[in-house]
LODODREN-517685 format. One record per residue: x, y, z of N, C-alpha, C in turn. Coordinates in steps of 0.001 Angstrom, whole numbers, plus 500000, padded with zeros to 6 digits. Each point is the difference from the previous one (the first is absolute). Layout:
N
XYZXYZXYZ...
***
This chain:
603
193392381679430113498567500187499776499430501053500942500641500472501375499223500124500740501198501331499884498973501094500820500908501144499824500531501086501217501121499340500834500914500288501014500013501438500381499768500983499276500275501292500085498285500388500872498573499414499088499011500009500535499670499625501326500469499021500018499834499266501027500639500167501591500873501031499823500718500732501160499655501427499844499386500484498829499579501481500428498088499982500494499801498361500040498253500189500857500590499835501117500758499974500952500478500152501407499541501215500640499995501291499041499857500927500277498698500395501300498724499621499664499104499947501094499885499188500961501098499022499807499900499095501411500705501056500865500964501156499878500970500369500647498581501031500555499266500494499091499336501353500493498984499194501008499312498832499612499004499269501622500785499470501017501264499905499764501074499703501389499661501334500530500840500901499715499822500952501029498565500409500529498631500367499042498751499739500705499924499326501194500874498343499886499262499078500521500754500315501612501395500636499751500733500304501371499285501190500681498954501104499409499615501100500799498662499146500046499312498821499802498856499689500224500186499080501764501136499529499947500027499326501979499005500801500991499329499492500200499397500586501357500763499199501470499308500730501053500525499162501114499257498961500675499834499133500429498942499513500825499072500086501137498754499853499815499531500396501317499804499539501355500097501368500645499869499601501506498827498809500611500519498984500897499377499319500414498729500634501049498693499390499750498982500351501593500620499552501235499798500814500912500601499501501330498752499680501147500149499331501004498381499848500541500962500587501573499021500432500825500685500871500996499792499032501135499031499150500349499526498333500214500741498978500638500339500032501231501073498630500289498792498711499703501037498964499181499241498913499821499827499229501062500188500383501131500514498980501203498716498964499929498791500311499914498736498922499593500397498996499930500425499505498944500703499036498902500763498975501278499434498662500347500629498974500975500969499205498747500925499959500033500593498904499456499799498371500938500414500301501314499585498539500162499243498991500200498402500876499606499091499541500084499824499701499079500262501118498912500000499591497934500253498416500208501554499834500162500822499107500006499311498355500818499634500233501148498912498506500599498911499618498977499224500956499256499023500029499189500566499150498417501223500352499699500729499462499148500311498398499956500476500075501474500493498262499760498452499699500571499336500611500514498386498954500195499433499859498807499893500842498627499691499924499011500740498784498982501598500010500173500716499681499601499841498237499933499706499556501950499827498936499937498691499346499991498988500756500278498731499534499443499246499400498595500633501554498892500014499750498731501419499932499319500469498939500069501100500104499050500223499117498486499016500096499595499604499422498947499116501170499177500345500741499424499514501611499508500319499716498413499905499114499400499838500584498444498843500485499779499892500718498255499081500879500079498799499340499890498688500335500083498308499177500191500411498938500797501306499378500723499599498699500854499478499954501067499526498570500369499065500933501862500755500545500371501537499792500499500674500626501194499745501702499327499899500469498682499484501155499804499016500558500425498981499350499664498812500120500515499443500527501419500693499032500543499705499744501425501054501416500562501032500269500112501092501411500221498906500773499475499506500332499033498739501214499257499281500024501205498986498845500069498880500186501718500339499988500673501605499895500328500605500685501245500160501283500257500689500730498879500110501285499892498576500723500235499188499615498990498624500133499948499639501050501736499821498434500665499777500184501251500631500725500910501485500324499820500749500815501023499273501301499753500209500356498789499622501194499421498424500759500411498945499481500280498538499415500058500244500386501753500983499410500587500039500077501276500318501128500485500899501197499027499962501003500544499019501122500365498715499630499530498723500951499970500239500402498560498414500073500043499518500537498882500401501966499386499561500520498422500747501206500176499315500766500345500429500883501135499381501263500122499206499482501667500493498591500487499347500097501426500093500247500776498961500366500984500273500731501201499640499139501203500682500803500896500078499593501494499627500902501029499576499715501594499998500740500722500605501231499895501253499833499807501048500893500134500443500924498683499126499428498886499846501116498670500489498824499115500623500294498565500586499783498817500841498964500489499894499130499631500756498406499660500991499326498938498986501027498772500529499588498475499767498391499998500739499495498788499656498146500041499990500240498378499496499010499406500541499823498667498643499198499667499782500338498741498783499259499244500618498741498949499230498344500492501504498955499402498756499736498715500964499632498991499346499166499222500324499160499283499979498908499327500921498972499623499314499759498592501019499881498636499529499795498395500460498640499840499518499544499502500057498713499248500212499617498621501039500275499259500120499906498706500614498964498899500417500011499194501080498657498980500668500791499642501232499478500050501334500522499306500976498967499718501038500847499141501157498881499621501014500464501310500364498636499912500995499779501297501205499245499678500803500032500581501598498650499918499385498842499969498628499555500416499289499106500114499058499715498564500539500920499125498423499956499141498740500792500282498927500017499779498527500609500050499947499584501568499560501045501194499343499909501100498967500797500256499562499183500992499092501280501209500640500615501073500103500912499610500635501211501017499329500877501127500371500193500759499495500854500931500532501400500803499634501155499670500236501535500113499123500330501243500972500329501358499272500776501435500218501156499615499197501044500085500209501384500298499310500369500926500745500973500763499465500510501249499814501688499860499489500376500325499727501749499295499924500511501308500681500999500122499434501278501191500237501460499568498247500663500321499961501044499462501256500968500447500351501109499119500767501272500754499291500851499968499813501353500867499741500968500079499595501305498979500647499573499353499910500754498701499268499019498860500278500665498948499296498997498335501500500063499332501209500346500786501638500071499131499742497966499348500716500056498522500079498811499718500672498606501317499528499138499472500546499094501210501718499258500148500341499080500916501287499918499892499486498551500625500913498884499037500328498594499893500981499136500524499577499568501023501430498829500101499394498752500238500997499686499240499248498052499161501202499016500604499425498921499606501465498813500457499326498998499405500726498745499640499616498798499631500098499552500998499127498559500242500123498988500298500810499114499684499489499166498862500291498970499618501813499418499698500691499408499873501109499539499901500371499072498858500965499817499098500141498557499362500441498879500558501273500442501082500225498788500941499162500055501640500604498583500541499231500111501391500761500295500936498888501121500835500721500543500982500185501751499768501229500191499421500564501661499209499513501017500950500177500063501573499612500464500673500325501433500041501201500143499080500615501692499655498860500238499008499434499237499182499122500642498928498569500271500798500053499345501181498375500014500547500397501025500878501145500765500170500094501230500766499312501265500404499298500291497952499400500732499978498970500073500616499027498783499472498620500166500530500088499733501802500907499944500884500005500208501365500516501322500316500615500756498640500284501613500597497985500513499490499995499745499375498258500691499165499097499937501263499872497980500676499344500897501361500343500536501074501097499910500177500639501483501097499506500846499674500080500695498721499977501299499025498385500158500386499194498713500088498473500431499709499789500428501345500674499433501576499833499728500639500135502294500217501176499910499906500653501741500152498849500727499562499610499680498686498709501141499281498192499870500710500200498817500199498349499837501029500031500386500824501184500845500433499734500876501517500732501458499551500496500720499086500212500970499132499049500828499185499899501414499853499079500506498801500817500244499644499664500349498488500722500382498960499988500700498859500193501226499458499307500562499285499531498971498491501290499284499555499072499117498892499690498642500320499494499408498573499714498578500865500407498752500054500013499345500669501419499096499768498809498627499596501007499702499179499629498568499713500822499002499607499626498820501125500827498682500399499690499132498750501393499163499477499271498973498647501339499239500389498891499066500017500708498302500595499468498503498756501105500334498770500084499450498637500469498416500009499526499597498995500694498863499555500584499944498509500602499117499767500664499786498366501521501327500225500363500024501561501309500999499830501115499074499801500043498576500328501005499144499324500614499800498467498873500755499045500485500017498459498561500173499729499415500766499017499452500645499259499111501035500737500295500366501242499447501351500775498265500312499586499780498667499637498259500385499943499304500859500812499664499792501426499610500778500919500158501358499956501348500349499731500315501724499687499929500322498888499804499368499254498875500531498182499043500057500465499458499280501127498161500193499805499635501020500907500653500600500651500285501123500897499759500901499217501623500342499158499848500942499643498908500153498638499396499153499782498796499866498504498672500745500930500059499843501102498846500422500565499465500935501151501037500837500222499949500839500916499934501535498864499485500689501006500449501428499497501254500523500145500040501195499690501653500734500053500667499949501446501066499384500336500581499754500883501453500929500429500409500543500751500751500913500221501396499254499949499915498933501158501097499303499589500317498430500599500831498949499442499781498942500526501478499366500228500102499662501477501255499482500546499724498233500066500465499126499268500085498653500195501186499555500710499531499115501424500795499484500882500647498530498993500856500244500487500754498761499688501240499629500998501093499014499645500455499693501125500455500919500805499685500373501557500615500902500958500374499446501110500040498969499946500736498894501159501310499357499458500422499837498991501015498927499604501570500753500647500760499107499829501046499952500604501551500544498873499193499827498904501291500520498804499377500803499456501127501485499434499129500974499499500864500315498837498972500550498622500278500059499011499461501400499994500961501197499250499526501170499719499460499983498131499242500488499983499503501286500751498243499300500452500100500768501252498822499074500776498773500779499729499878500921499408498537500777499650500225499274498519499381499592499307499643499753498166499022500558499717500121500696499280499218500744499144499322499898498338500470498653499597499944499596498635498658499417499734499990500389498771498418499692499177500459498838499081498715499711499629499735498809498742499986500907499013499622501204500274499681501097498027501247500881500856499936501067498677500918500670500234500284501482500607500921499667501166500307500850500749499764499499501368500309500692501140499890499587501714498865500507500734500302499988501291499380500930501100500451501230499694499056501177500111500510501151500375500882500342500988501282500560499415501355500554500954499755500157501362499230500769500233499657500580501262498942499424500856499091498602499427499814498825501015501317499514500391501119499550499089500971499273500270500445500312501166500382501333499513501037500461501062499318500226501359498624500565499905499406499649501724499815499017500614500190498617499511499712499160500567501747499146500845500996500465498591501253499934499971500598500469501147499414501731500767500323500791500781499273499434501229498957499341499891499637499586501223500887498844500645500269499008498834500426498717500434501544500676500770500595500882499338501491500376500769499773500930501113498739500408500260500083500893501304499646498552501119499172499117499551499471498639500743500989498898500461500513499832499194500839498746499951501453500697500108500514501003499374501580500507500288500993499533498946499335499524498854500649499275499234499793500976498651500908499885499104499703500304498577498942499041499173498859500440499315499077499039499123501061499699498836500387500966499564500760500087498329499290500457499682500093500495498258498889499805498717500364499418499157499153499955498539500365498790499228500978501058499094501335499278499618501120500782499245499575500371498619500717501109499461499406500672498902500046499034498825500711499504500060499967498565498504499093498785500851499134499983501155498587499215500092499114500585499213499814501421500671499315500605499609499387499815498225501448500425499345499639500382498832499788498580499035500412498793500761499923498553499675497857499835499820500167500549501277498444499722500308498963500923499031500801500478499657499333501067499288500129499803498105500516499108499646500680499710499172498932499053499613500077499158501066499044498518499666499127499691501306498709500483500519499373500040501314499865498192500208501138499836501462499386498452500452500438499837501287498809499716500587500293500313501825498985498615500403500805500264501225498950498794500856499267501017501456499404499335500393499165500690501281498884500487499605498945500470501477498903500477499222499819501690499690501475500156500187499519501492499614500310500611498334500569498656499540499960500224498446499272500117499298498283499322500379498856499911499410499117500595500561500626500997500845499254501168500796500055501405498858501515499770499786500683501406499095499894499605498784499345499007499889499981499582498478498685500593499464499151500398501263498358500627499761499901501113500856501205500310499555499456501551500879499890500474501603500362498647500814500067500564501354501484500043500438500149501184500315501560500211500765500301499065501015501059499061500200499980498393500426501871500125500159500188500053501654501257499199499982499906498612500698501069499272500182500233498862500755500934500174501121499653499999501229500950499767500809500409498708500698501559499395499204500210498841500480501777500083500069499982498995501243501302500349500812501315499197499042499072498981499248500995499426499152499794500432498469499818501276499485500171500167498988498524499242499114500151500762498560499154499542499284499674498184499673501108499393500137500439497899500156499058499980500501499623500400501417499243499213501196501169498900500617499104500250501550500772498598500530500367499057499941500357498974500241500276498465499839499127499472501122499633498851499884498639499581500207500381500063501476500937498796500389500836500622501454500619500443500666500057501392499577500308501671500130499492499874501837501099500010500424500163500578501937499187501345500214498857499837500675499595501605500818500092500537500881500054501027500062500182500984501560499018500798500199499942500138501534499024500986500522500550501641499803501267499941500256500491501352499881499658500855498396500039498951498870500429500122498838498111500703499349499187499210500823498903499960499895499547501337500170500023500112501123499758501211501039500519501636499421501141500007499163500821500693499708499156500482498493499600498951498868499798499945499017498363500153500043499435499586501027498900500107499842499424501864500530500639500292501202499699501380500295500687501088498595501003499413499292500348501277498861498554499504499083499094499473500114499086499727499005498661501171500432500209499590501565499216501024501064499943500984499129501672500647500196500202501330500426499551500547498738500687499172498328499131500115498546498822500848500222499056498787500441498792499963499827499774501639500561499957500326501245499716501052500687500959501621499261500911499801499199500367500764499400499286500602498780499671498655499102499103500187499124498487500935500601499555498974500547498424500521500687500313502106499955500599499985500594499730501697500555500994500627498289500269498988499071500514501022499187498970500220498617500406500984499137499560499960498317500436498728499849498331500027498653500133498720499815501445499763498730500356498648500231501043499570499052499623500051498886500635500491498785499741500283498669500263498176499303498864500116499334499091498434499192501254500182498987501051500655499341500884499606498885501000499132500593500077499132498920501099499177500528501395500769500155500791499127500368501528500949499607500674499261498583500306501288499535500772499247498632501236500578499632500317500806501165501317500449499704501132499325500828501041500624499662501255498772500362500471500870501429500857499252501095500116500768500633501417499842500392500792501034499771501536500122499542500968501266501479500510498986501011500476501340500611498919501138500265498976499001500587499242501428500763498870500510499484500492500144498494499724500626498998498859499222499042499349500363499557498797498985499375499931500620498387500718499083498605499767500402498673498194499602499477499457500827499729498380499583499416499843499328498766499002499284499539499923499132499587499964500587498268499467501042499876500093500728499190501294500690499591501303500048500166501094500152500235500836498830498905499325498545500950500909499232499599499020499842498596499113500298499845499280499549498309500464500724499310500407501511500440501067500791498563500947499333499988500912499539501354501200499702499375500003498421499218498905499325499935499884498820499634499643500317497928498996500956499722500044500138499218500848500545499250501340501154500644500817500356499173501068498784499643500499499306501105500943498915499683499370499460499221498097499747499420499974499047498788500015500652498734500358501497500003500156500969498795501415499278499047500825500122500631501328499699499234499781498741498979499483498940500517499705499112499193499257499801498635498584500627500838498846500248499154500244500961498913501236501501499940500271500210499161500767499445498642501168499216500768500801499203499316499308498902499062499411499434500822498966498856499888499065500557498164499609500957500221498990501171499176500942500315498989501241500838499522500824500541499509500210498108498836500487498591501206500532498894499107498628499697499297498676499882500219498886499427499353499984501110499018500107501294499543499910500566498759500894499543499337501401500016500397501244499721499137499079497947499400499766499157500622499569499268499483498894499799499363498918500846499830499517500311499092499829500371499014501339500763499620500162500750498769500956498840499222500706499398500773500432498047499324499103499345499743498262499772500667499161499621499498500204498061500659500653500580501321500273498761500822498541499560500534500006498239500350498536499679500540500411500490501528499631501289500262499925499795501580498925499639500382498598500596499802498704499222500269499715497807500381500957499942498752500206498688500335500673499106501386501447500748500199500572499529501324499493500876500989499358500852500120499301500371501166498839499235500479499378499423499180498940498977499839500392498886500628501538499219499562500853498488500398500576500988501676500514501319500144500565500141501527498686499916500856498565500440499461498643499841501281499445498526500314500379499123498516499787498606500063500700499003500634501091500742500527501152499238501288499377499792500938498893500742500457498990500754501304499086498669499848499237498897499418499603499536499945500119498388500736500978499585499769500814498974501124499147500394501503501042500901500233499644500320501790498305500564500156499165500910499007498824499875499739499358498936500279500288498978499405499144498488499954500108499421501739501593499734499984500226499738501497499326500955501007499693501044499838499314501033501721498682499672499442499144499674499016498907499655499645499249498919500994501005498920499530499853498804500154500161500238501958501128501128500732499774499809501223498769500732500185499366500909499459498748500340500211498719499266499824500298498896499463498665499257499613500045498857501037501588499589500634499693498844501098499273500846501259500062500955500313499791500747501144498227500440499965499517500296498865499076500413499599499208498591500233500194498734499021499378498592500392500179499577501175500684500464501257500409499368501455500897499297499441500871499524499338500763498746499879500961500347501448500372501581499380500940500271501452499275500453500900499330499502501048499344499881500820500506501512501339500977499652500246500417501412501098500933500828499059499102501024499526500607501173498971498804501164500685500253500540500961500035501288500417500069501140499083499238501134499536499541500861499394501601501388500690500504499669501237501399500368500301501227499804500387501159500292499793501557498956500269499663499446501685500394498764499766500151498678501005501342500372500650499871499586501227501849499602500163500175498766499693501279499724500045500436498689499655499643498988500866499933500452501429499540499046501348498524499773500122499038500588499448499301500032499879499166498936498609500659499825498894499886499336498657501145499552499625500631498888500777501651499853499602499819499208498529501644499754499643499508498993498770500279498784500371498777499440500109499395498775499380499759499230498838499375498653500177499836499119498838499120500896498674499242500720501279499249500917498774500281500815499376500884500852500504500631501026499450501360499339499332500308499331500055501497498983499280498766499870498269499191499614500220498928499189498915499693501004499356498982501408500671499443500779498855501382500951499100500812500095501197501659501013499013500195498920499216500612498925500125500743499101498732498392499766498803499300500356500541498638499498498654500391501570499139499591501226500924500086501301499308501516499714499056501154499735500535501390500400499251500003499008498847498920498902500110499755499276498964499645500301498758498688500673500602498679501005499324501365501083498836500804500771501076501042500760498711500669499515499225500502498995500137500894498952499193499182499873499289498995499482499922498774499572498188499752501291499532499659500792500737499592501278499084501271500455499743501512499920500039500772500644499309500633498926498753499760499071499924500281499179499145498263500270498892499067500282500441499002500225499069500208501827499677500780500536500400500382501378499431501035499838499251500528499232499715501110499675498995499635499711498725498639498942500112499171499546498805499139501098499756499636500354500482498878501568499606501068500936499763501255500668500235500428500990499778500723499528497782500344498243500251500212499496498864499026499951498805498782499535500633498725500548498748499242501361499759500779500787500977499970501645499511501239500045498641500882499307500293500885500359498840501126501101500948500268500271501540500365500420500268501525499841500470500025498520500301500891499326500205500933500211501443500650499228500681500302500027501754500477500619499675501534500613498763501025500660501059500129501526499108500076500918500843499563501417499794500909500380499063499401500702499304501432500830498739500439501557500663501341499422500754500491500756500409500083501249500037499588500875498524500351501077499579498178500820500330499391499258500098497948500918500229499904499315501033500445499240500462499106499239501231500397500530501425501233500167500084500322501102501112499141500993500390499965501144498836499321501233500585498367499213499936499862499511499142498367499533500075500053499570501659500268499101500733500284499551501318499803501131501226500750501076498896500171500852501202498770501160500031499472500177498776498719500944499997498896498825500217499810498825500394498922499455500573500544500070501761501201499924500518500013500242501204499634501642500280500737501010499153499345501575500443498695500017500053498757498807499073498739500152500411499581499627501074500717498989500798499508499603501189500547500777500854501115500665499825500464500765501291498933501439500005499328500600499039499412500975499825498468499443500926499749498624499267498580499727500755500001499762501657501253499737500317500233499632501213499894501199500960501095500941499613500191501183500482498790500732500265498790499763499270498910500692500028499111499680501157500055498813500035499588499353501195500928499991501746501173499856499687500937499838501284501286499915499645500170501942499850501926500475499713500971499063500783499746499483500951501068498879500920500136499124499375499097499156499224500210499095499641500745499916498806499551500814498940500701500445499072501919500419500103500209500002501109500981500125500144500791498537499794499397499192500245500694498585499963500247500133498049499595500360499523500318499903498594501059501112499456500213501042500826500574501328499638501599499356499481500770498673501080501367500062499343500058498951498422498691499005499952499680499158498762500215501091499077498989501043499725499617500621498761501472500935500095500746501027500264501619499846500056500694499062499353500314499281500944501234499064499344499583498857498998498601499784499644499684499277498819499898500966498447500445501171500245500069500918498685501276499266499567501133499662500909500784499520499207500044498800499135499410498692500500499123499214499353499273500833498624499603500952499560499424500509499051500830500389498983501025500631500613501196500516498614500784498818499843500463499771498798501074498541499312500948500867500335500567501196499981501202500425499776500393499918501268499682500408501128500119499810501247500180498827500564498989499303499905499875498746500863500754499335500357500293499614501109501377499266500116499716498226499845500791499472499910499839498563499936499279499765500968500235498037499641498657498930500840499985500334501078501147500166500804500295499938501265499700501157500715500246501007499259499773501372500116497668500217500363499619499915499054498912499671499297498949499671501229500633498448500517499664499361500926499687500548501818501547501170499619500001500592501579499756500973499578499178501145499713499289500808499406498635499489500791498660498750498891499253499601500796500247499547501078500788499727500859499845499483501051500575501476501469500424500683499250500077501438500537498646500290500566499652500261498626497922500451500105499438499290500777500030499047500669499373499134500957500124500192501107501121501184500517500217500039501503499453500413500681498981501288499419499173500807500914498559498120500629499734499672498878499036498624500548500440499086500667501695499464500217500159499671500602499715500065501082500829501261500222500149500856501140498400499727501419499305500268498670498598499791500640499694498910500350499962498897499752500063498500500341500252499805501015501926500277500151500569499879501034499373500921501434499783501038499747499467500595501118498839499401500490499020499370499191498743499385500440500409498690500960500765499702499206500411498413500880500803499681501077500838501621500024500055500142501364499996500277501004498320500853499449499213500511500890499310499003500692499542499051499230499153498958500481500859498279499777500980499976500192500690498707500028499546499128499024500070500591499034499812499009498918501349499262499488499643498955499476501461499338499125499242500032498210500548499069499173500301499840498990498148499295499722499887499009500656498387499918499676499360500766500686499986500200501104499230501102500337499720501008499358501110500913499063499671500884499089498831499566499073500403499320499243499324499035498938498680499633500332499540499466501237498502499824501274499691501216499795500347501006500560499491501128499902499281501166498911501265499443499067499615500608498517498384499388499556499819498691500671499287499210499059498582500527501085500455500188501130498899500493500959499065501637499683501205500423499615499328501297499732499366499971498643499849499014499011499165500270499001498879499367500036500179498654501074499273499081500134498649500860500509500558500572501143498927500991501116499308501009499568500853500704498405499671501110499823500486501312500180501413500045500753500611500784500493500206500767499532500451499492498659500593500472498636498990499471498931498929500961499503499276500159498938500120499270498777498434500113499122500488499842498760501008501416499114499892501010500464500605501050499223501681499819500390500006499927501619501371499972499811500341498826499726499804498427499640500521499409499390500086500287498643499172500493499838500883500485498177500837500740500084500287501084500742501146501141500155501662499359500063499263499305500882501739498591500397500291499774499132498705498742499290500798499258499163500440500912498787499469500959499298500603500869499165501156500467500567500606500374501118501417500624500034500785498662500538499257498888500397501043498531499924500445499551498176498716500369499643500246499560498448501428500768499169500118501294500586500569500946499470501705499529500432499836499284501266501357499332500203500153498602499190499153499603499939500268499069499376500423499974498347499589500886500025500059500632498125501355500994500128500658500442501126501265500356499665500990498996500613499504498759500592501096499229500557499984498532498273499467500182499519499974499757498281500730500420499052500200501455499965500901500796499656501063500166499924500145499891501657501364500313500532500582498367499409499786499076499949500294498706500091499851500061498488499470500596499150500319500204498406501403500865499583500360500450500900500848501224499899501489499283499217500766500515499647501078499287499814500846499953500958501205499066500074500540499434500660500839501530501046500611500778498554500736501284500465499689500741499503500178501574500459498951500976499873500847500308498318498841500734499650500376500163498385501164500925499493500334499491499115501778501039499507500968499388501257499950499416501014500851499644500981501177499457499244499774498580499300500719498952499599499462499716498783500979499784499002500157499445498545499730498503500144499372499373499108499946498461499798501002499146500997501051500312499633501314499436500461500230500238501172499131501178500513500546500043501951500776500943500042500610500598498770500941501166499881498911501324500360500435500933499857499370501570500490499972500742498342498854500817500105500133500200498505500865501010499419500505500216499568501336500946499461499547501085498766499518499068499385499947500609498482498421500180499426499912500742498805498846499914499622499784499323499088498571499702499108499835498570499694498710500116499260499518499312498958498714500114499610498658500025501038500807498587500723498437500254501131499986501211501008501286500514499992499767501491500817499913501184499664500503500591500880499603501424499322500768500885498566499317500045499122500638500382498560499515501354499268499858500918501159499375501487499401500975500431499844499955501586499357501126501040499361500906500491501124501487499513499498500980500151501333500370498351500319499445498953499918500660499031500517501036499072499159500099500687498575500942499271499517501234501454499439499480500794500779501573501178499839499254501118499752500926500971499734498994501405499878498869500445498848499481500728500286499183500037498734500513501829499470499774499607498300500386501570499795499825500987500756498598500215500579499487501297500341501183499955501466500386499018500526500595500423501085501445499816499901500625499724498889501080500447499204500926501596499631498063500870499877500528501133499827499782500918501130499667499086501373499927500315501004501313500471500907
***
C-alpha cells in the first residue's frame, strides 16, 4: 500500500537541514567576572544564625506560626540594618527599605496565608535590579540545610547595607518554597523588569549533587547561558570545586517536557532570568542533611562574587535559553525545528501518497480515523476527571507546580485519588467499546484502512505539536516511522513482530519518565502521584491534556492492531506451517505465473 521508493527519496531535505544545522553551532558565552574579593561574606556567623534560626523555629511549614514568626524575624534583622539611603556622621550608610505582603496561596498544605519580606536597596544608577530570594518554610522539622539559604540572604543583606552598588538589589525572603513556590510567582507577577535572579538554596549540606547551579523552568526553555555560566564561574573560583552543568540529554529532556522544582522555575517560567544555587542538586536536601561552616562560607561568597559580577555588567538578555548545549557548542532552537520537521516529511509523504491510493478503492478512511481519535477518549475522561478533583479541592495539596516526593509523599490520599482516577479509565474504556459499537464501528480495526488511518491522525498531532514545541514532537518522531509498517498488510510482520514495533515507539517516553524519576526519586506510585498532581494543580492544561490523550489514544489504537495482526507475517507460512512454494488461486495469478506467455516466447 505504502510506497518504499517515496518514502526514502523524502530523506532528501533532512540531509540538506543536517548540514545547515552543523554550520548553525555557535559557541558559548563568556562568563561576567567581578574583580571584588568576596571576603565580606562571614560564613561563621551565617552559620550561628542558622542553627539559632534552626532551633528557635523548627517547625516551618508553609503559613504555620513557626512561618510566620521566622518572616518577623527576618522582617526585623533586615529593618535593623538602617533604613535606604541613610546617613551618618560619617556620610552614606545605605540600609534597606523592609516590607512584608500578606497573601493566599496553594501550598503542600492546601490554601494558606503566606508571607513575602522584601528588602530593597537603591543602586546608583536606574540599571534594572538584581534578586536574591530564599525560602523559608520546610515540609519536615528542622531541614536546617534547607534553612541555609535564608541565613546566607542575611549575611548577603548584612554585605550590601554597607556596599553601593550600581543596581539595586533586592532581598526576598518567600514562603510556599517547599512545593508550589507561591511566594516566587508573586514576586515575579509583580515587580518590574528584573535583570536577574539568584535563588539560595541548600549551601550548607554535606552531600553534593551536580550540577549545583539549575537553571530549569516550568515553560519552556532555562536561564540564559551566560547567567549560568557566571554564577557557575564564580562558585569554582570560590569554592575550588567543579559546579557541573546539566548533560545534553537533561537538557533536551527538559526541553521536551518543562518540569522542575525550585523557585527559579516559576521565575523563568515569567520571564525573569532565575538560577538556583544548591549544593545538593535540583532533589534538595534531606531533612537531616549535616552542615558546615566551611561549605557555607565558600557557597555563600561565590553568590557574593555573582552578585557583584552581574552589578558592574550588561544587563542579562530576558530570552530564555532554548538551545541545546553540545561540547561547548550550543545547536539553536530553530535548528532543531527544521530538523524535526524534515524527519516528519518522510512519513507525511508516504502517509499522503497511501490515503490517495485508498481513495481511489473508495476505502472508509474517514471512518477509522474517526475510531483511531476515539481511542483518545478513555484517557480524556480519566485527566478530566483528575482535573475536576483538583479544581473541587477534593485533592486538597495540588500545587499549580511539580512537588517533590518528600514534600507530598504517597499517602492514604494519594493511594485513594490514583486508584479512583485508574478507575475513572476503566469505565470510560468499557463505555468506548459501547459507543464505538453503536457507531457501527466495531472494537477491532480492519487491518487493511485502519493502520494508515492511525497513522495520519498521529501526523496531525505531531504537526500540531511541533508548532507549538519541536522537542516535544520529537517524542512522536520514532511512533509515526515504525507504525507505517503497521499500515502496509504486505509488510507487516506478525503478532509478535506488530507488538515490538509499538512498544519500540514508546522509548523516547519512556525514556522520559525514567529520567524524571530519577531525577527526583520517584518509584512506581510516585510516578502515578505525580501524574495525577500535575493535572490536578494544573501543570498540565486543558489543551495539553487533549494533546496526550490523542497521541496515548493513537497507541492504543495501534497496540489493537498490532494484537489484530496475524499470528505470522503474511506469505511467511501456508495453512499447514509449510513455506509457500507454489502459486495458487489465492495468490499471485498474473501473466507469467503459470509459464510463458506468447509475447515472451518470441522473446
Amino acid at each position: 500500500m505504502l510506497n518504499g521508493r517515496l518514502y526514502r527519496a523524502a530523506y532528501g531535505p533532512f540531509l540538506f537541514v543536517l548540514a545547515i544545522a552543523a554550520f548553525s553551532l555557535a559557541p558559548r558565552p563568556h562568563p561576567f567576572v567581578s574583580t571584588l574579593a568576596p571576603d565580606a561574606f562571614e560564613g561563621g556567623r551565617a552559620l550561628s544564625e542558622l542553627r539559632s534560626l534552626g532551633s528557635r523555629f523548627p517547625d516551618r511549614r508553609p503559613g504555620s506560626p513557626g512561618d510566620d514568626a521566622l518572616a518577623a524575624d527576618v522582617a526585623r534583622t533586615l529593618e535593623g540594618l538602617g533604613g535606604a539611603g541613610a546617613h551618618s556622621p560619617e556620610g552614606w550608610v545605605g540600609g534597606f527599605a523592609v516590607r512584608t505582603e500578606h497573601f493566599e496561596a496553594q501550598t503542600i498544605d492546601g490554601e494558606r496565608s503566606l508571607s513575602t519580606v522584601t528588602a530593597q536597596r537603591p543602586g546608583s544608577t536606574s540599571a534594572t535590579p538584581i534578586v536574591i530570594l530564599a525560602h523559608r518554610d520546610a515540609a519536615a522539622r528542622g531541614s536546617l540545610a534547607e534553612l541555609s539559604g535564608t541565613a546566607a540572604l542575611l549575611e548577603l543583606a548584612r554585605v550590601f547595607a554597607a556596599r553601593e552598588t550600581k543596581r539595586t538589589i533586592i532581598l526576598v525572603s518567600t514562603s510556599g518554597g517547599s512545593g508550589g513556590d507561591a511566594g516566587a510567582a508573586r514576586l515575579a507577577g509583580r515587580h518590574g523588569p528584573l535583570d536577574a535572579a539568584i535563588v539560595l538554596g541548600d549551601l550548607a549540606g554535606a552531600r553534593t549533587r551536580r550540577p549545583l547551579v539549575v537553571p530549569f523552568s516550568d515553560g519552556l526553555g532555562s536561564a540564559p547561558l551566560q547567567l549560568q555560566r557566571t554564577v557557575a564561574d564564580a562558585i569554582t573560583h570560590e569554592v575550588g570545586s567543579d559546579p557541573g552543568a546539566p548533560s545534553p540529554l537533561g537538557q533536551l529532556l527538559h526541553l521536551v517536557f518543562p518540569l522542575a522544582v525550585g523557585e527559579q522555575a516559576v521565575l523563568n517560567a515569567d520571564g525573569v532570568p532565575a538560577v538556583l544555587v544548591q549544593v545538593s542538586g535540583e532533589p534538595g536536601p534531606r531533612p537531616r542533611e549535616r552542615v558546615g561552616a566551611e561549605r557555607l562560607q565558600g557557597y555563600g561568597r561565590a553568590v557574593l562574587s555573582a552578585v557583584d559580577a552581574l552589578d558592574t555588567a550588561p544587563d542579562i538578555s530576558r530570552s530564555m535559553q532554548t538551545s541545546v548545549l553540545l561540547a561547548h557548542q550550543t545547536i539553536p532552537a530553530w535548528a532543531v525545528r527544521l530538523l524535526v520537521i524534515t524527519l516528519l516529511f518522510p512519513p507525511l509523504v508516504a502517509a499522503a501518497d497511501g490515503l490517495a491510493r485508498l481513495r481511489r478503492r473508495r476505502m472508509p478512511v474517514g471512518r477509522w480515523s474517526m475510531w483511531s481519535a476515539s481511542c483518545a477518549l478513555p484517557f480524556f475522561g480519566a485527566a478530566l476527571f483528575a482535573i475536576l478533583l483538583g479544581r473541587l479541592g477534593v485533592i486538597e495539596a495540588a500545587p499549580p507546580v511539580p512537588v517533590l516526593p518528600s514534600a507530598l509523599p504517597v499517602d492514604g490520599q494519594a493511594i485513594t485519588a490514583t486508584v479512583a482516577i485508574l478507575l475513572a479509565f476503566t469505565l470510560a474504556w468499557l463505555l468506548w467499546g459501547v459507543l464505538v459499537r453503536r457507531l457501527g464501528w466495531g472494537t477491532r480495526p480492519d487491518p487493511e484502512v485502519a493502520g494508515l488511518s492511525m497513522v495520519l491522525v498521529l501526523l496531525a498531532i505531531s504537526l500540531l505539536v511541533w508548532l507549538s514545541n519541536p522537542f516535544t514532537a520529537l517524542l512522536l518522531i520514532p511512533a509515526v516511522h515504525l507504525w507505517l509498517l503497521l499500515a502496509s498488510p504486505e509488510v507487516r510482520p506478525g503478532r509478535v513482530g506488530s507488538l515490538a514495533l509499538v512498544a519500540a515507539a514508546l522509548t523516547p517516553l519512556v525514556l522520559l519518565i525514567a529520567f524524571y524519576a530519577h531525577q527526583f526519586g520517584l518509584g512506581l506510585g510516585g510516578i502515578a502521584w505525580t501524574a495525577v498532581l500535575l493535572l490536578a494543580g494544573g501543570h498540565v492544561g486543558f489543551a495539553g491534556a487533549l494533546l496526550w490523550s490523542l497521541a496515548l489514544g493513537c497507541v492504543a489504537a495501534a497496540a489493537l492492531l498490532a494484537v489484530r495482526a496475524p499470528a505470522a507475517p503474511p506469505g511467511s507460512e501456508s495453512g499447514d506451517g509449510a513455506a509457500v512454494t507454489i502459486r495458487g488461486p489465492m495468490s499471485y495469478a498474473g501473466p507469467g505465473s503459470l509459464g510463458g506467455t506468447e509475447s515472451a516466447l518470441r522473446r
